[in-house]
N, C-alpha and C positions, 0 to 999 in steps of 0.2 A: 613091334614095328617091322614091318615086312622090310627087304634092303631095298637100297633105290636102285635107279638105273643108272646103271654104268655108260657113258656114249661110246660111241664105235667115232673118235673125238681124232680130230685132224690138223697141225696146228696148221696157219698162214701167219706167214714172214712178219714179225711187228705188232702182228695183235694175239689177244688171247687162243688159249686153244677151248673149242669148243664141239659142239654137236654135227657133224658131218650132214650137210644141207645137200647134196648135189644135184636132187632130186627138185628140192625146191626151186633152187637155180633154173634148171633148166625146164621147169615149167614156167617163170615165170618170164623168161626169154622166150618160150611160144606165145603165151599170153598176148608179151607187148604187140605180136601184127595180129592180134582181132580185139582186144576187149583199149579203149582209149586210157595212156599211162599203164596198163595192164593189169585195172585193175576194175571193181566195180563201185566199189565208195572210195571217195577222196584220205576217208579214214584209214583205210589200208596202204596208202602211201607210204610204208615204213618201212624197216631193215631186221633183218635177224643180225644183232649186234653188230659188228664193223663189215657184214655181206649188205655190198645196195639189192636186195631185194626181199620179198614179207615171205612167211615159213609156209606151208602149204597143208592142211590138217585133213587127214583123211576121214578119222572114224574118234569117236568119242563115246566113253563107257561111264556113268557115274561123272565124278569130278575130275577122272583123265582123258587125255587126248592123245592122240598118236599123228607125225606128220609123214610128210612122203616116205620120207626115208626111215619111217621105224621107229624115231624117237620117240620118247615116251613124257607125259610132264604132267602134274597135278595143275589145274586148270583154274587161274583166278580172272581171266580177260570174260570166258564163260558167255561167247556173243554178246560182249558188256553190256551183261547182267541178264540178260535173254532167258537163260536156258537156266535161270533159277532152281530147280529141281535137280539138275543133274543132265549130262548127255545120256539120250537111248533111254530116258526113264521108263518103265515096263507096264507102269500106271497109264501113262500118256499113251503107251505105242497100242497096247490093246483097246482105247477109245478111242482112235484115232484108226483104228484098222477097222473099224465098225463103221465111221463116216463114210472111209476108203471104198467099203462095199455097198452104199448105198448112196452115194454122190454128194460132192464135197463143195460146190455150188448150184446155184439153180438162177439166183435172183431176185428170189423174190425173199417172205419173209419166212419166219422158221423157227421150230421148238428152242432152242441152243441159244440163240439168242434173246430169247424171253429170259431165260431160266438164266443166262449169265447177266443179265441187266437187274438181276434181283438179288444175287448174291454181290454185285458190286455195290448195289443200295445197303446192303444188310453191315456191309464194312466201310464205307468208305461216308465220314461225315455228313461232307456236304452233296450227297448224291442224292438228287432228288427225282431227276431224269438224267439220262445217259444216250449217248449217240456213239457209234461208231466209225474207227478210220482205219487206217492198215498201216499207217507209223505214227511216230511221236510227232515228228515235225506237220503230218496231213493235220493229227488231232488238236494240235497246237492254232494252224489259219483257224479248224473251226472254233476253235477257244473265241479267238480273237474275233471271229467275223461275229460270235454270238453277243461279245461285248459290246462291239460297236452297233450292232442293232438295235441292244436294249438299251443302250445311252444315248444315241442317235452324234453321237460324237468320235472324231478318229484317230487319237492318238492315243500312243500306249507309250508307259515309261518303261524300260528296262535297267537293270543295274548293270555294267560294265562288269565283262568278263563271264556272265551268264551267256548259256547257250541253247536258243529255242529251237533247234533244227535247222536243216541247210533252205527252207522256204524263202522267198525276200525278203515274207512279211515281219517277221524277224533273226534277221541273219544279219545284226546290226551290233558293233563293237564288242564281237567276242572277243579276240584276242589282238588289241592291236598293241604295237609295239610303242615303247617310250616318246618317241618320234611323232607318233601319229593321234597318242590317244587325249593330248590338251590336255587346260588344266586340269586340278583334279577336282575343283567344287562344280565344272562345269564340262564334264568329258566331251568329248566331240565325238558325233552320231557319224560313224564310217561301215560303208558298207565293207560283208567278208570278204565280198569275192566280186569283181566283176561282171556284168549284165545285171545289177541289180537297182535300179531307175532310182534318181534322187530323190522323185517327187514319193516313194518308199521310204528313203533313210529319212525325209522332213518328217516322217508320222511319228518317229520314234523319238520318244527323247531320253538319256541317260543319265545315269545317277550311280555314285559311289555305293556300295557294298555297305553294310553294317553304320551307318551316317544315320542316324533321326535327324543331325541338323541342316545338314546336304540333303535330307528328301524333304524335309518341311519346306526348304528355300527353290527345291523343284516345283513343288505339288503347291508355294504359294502363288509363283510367276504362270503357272499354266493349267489351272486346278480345272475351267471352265471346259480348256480344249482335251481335257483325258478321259479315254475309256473306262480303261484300266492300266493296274499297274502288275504287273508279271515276275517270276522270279523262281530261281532253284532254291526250294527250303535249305535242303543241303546242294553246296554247288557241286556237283559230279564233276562237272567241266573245268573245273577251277579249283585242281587238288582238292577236293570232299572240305574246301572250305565250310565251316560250320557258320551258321547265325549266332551275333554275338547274344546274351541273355539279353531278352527283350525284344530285340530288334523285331520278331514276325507280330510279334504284341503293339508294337508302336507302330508295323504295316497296317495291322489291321483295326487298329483305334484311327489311323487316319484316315484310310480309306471311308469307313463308314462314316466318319466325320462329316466330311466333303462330298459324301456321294458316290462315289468312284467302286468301279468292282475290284475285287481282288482274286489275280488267279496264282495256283501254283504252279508250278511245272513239276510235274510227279511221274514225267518219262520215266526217269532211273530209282527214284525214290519208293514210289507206288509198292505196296503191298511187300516188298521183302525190309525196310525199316522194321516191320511190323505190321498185323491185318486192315492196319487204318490208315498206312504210310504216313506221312509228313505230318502232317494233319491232326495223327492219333497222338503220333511221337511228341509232337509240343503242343499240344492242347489248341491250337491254333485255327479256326477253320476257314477257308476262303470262298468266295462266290463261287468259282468253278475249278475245276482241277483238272490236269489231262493227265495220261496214265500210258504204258507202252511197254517194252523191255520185259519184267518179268512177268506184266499181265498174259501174254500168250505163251508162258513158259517153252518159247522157238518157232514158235508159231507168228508170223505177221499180222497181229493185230492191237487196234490201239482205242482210246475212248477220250473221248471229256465228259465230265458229269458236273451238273452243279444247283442253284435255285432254281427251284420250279417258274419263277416268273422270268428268268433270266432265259431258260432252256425254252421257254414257254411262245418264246421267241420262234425259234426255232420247230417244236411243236406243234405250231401253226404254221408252218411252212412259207411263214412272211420274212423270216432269215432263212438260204437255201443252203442246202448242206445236202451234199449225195457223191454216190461212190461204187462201183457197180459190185466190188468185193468187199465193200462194208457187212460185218455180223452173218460172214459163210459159216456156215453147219461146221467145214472144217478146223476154222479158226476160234469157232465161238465155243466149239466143244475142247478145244485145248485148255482155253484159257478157262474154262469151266471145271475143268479137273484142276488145273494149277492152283484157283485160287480155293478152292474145297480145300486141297491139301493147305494153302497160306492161311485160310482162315485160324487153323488151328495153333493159337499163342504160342505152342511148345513147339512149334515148325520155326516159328520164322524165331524163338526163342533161342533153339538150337543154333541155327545158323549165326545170329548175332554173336554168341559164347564160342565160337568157332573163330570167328573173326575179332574178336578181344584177343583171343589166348594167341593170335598170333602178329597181333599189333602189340601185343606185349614183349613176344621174341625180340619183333625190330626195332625196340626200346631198349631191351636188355646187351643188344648183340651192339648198335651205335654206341652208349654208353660204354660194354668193356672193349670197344674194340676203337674208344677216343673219336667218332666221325659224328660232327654234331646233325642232326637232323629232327625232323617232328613227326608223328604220324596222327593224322587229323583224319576225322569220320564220324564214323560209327561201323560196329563189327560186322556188318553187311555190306559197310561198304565205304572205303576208306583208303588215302593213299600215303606216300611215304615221300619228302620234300625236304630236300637240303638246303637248309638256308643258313645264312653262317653263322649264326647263334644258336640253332638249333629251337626258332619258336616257329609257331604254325603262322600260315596265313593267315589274312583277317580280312581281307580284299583285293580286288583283282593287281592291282598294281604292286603289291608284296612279293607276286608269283616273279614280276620281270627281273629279280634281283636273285633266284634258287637259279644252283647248280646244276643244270640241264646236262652237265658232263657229267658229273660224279651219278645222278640218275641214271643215263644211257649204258654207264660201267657194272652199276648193281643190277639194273634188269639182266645184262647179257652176263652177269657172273652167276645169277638166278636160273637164267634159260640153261648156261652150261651141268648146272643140276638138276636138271628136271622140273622147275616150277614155272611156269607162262605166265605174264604180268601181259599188261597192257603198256607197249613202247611208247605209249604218249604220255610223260609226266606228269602232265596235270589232269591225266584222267584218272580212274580208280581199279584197286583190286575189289573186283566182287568176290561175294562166296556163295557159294551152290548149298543146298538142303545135301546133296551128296556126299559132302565133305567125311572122311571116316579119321578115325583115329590114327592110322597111319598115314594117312595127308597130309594130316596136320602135325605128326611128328618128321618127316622128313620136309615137308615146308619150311620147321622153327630151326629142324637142322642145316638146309640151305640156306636160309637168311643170316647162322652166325658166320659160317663160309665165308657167304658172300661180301660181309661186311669186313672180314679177313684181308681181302681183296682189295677196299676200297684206300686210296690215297686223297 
């Protein structure tokens, strides 16, 4: 194992001493007079440990990164989950520098995009047809617009504390607080964020997590007025809370019960679970799926796929769907290489035995070092949740009672060693195809560290 990096480490008064930022600082002090909050997603709103301000990353090689100032850190945030491959992958850069010289849009349609709508048919279940968007949250409206076309009906159920992207169309009780989110057999539909019209929040209705008998008692009171019903197989957004056994089994005997389509949301899931995602992983299939994050391996682009009668919709151009960067040569030919390389079982094999062996450190290191905690996933993709007993989540409302300090302590006692987490606790550590053997030994080495550290 090569040695780690040592920081060029500075203490301030009262807090730890960590990674000397001052570069980030004060870029991110020019930021705030041109870019709004100074930043460009609301997701970046965060802090490098006890600094109010986010780290600044210049260049990335493989599974590292380096920030303004030089540091150095093995990389689990990885454009959460984006850049699946690796930063600067050599496979990517030289197909991509082929685009580059032959023009990386036009508009119209195009080889790249044939050839990657076949390869996502060849792995991906229920993929019967596929359409194109340029994020998770675009390919998500079109999920939804295609459902309500083929049912001719407008409401979609959600489970509280899933997350379908910042769109209106569901940007409805991700995270609300004890306060706000009602009871629990009957949550209360709350929009995320302001500007987003009530006659929106009325379409949505929500339902508790991992419940058969809480969705039976939704899906019997409003069975008529549902499209469909939506969900993170694994919740990314929601500490990598898992499905309890059964639970996508009893989604989808009701669904097809009743009528109703069933989608997944396979933004974060899609192809690094495995070549099948969510889908493959529990034998589960649903009417349509959307896809995003490591499908364009850094690259901006995104899909839903699903029944031919249901796409078929859409097909005929009687559901409208369009986008003027939808399936460019340059995006279509990324994610054309990325998933060649996913296709291959002992790829995304790797990567998962990569991410066990180091959800196993942070098992080993809480146990001998007394701090109880759970680490819930799977080795692709998985996070790490203080809760006082130390059991994992099981739904959204579990999450409001974890130690959101003793989190923010392990991340920045992590950052001070060189390993990059994702500061939002109830999101996840991905892992890159990149990852080498010395990654992952001073990863399992900062994790005992860090947990040295934790009170």
């Amino acid at each position: 194992m090569t040695p780690r990096r040592t920081f060029n480490a500075v203490p301030d008064a009262g807090t730890p001493v960590g990674p000397r930022t001052d570069t980030s600082r004060a870029l991110f002090d020019r930021a705030g007079k041109s870019l709004a909050g100074g930043v460009s997603s609301s997701s970046r709103i965060t802090s490098t440990g006890p600094h109010p301000y986010p780290l600044y990353i210049e260049r990335g090689s493989g599974a590292r990164i380096w920030d303004a100032d030089g540091n150095e850190y093995v990389d689990f945030l990885i454009s959460y989950g984006s850049a699946v491959l690796g930063h600067a992958d050599p496979g990517l850069a030289r197909a991509l520098g082929g685009v580059l010289q032959t023009g990386t849009m036009f508009g119209t349609c195009n080889l790249p995009e044939i050839e990657l709508a076949e390869q996502i048919q060849r792995m991906v279940p229920c993929a019967d047809l596929v359409r194109y968007a340029n994020s998770g949250s675009e390919a998500i409206q079109g999920a939804v617009r295609a459902a309500r076309g083929f049912t001719g009906r407008s409401r979609i159920l959600k489970f509280e504390g899933h997350y379908h992207g910042w769109v209106d169309t569901l940007a409805i009780s991700n995270r609300p607080t004890a306060d706000e989110a009602g009871p629990y057999e009957a949550p209360a539909a709350l929009p995320h964020s302001p500007g987003i019209p009530a006659g929106v929040v009325a379409d949505v209705l929500v339902c508790p997590w991992n419940d058969p008998a809480a969705l039976r008692t939704v899906l019997d009171a409003h069975q008529r007025e549902i499209a469909a019903v939506i969900c993170e197989p694994i919740v990314a957004n929601n500490a990598c809370t898992m499905p309890a056994p059964g639970f996508l089994e009893v989604l989808r005997e009701e669904c097809t019960r009743r009528g109703l389509l069933l989608i997944f949301d396979e933004v974060c899931t899609g192809f690094r679970t495995g070549p099948g995602g969510a889908q493959a992983l529990f034998g589960v299939v649903p009417d349509l799926a959307v896809y995003s994050k490591a499908l364009g391996g850094g690259l901006p682009i995104a899909a839903f796929a699903g029944r031919a009668d249901v796409m078929g919709e859409v097909a005929a151009n009687r559901v409208k769907h369009g986008g003027t960067y939808n399936g460019s040569p340059l995006c279509a030919t990324a994610a054309l290489v990325t998933l060649t390389r996913l296709a291959d079982p002992a790829v995304t094999d790797r990567i998962d035995a990569a991410g066990r062996r180091i959800m196993t450190a942070v098992r080993r290191a809480a146990h001998d070092h007394g701090v109880p905690c759970a680490v819930q996933g799977v080795g692709a993709m998985f996070q790490v949740v203080f809760s006082a007993d130390g059991a994992p989540t099981r739904q959204y409302r579990d999450t409001l009672a974890l130690d959101q300090g003793r989190y923010d302590a392990f991340r920045y006692a992590l950052v001070t060693r060189g390993i990059h987490v994702n500061a939002y606790g109830l999101a996840c550590w991905f892992v890159s195809a990149a990852v080498t053997e010395d990654d992952i030994g001073a990863t399992c080495a900062a994790i005992d560290e860090a947990f040295a550290t934790i009170r």
